[in-house]
Phi, psi and omega in degrees: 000135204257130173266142190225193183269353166226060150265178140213142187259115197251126187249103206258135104102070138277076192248172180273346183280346188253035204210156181325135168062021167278178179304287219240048222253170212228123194322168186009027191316312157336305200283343189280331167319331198257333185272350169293324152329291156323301193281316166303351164286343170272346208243140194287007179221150157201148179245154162239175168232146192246087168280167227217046184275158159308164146275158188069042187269165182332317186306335178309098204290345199271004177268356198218130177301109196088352178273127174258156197300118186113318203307186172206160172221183173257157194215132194310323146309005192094157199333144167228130146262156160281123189233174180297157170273146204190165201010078141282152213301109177068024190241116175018279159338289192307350189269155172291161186299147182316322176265340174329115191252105157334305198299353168257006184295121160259019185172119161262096166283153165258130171209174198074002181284330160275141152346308196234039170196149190285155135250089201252332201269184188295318209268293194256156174277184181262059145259323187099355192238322192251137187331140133258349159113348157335308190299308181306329192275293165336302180276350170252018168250341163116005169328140174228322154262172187218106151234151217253159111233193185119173176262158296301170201281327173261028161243293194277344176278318189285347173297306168271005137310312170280305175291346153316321189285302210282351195248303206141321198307136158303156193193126158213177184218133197265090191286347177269356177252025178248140156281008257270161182270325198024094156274144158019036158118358210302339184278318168297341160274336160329306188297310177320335196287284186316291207276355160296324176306326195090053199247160194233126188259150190206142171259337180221186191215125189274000000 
């Protein structure tokens, strides 16, 4: 795969809360910084994504009494899981991992900032409908790919992964700069998802 100039390398959620001794930290999490790093040094655009919660958000198992952490509920948007709390709104967790290099970044979505409804994927709130304005931004700057890594590869990358594909967008995921949590099979369906979309799976970028 030709990295080419109106690509853009989308770095999703390489927060310190998803990396080892973080809230919520997703097994080797850590190891995706260096190759994210590399690649984003080739590419002439990067985007990152933030989550961004409030405290006491919906998403939360400790918001909903008696609920354990994994568990799901139904939410007027449809299944949630639950999670430990985490990248709440200014707090340690919530900053990108330390090493992580920023500075070439032209845009931070913040997402998960409302209250009463999840976020995961870059494009959409998890209702599926309402924005973040991404989308908007890609087509009015001449964007044409989406290449992705980050954490994790079956909630928040493959959630913004389908939906690139679903806006129109060429769309791959870079899998050595991915992470995954795998609840109960969730990475292989992630994958199964992901290449039925037409989404271009790469373990590496040459």
């Amino acid at each position: 795969m030709k990295i080419l100039p109106d690509d853009l390398f989308l770095i999703i959620d390489v927060q310190s809360d998803f990396c080892p001794g973080g809230a919520l930290a997703v097994a080797d999490g850590d190891a995706v910084v260096p190759v994210v790093n590399r690649l984003a040094s080739r590419f002439d655009h990067v985007v990152l994504t933030q989550d961004w919660h409030p405290a006491g958000h919906s998403s939360f198992a400790t918001s909903h009494p008696g609920a354990a952490p994994f568990s799901s509920i139904a939410m007027p948007y449809g299944p949630q899981t639950l999670w430990p709390d985490h990248c709440i709104q200014g707090t340690a967790g919530a900053r990108f991992h330390p090493d992580l290099a920023t500075d070439r970044a032209e845009l931070v979505i913040r997402k998960g900032f409302r209250g009463a409804i999840d976020s995961y994927s870059a494009f959409f709130e998890n209702d599926r409908t309402t924005p973040t304005g991404l989308a908007g931004y890609l087509r009015e700057r001449g964007l044409k790919r989406v290449v992705m890594a980050g954490l994790a590869t079956d909630f928040c990358v493959q959630y913004s992964a389908l939906d690139a594909r679903r806006l129109g967008f060429e769309t791959a995921v870079v899998l050595s700069g991915c992470r995954a949590i795998d609840l109960g099979g969730s990475l292989a369906a992630a994958t199964a998802a992901m290449r039925e979309a037409g989404v271009t799976l790469v373990e590496e970028i040459a």
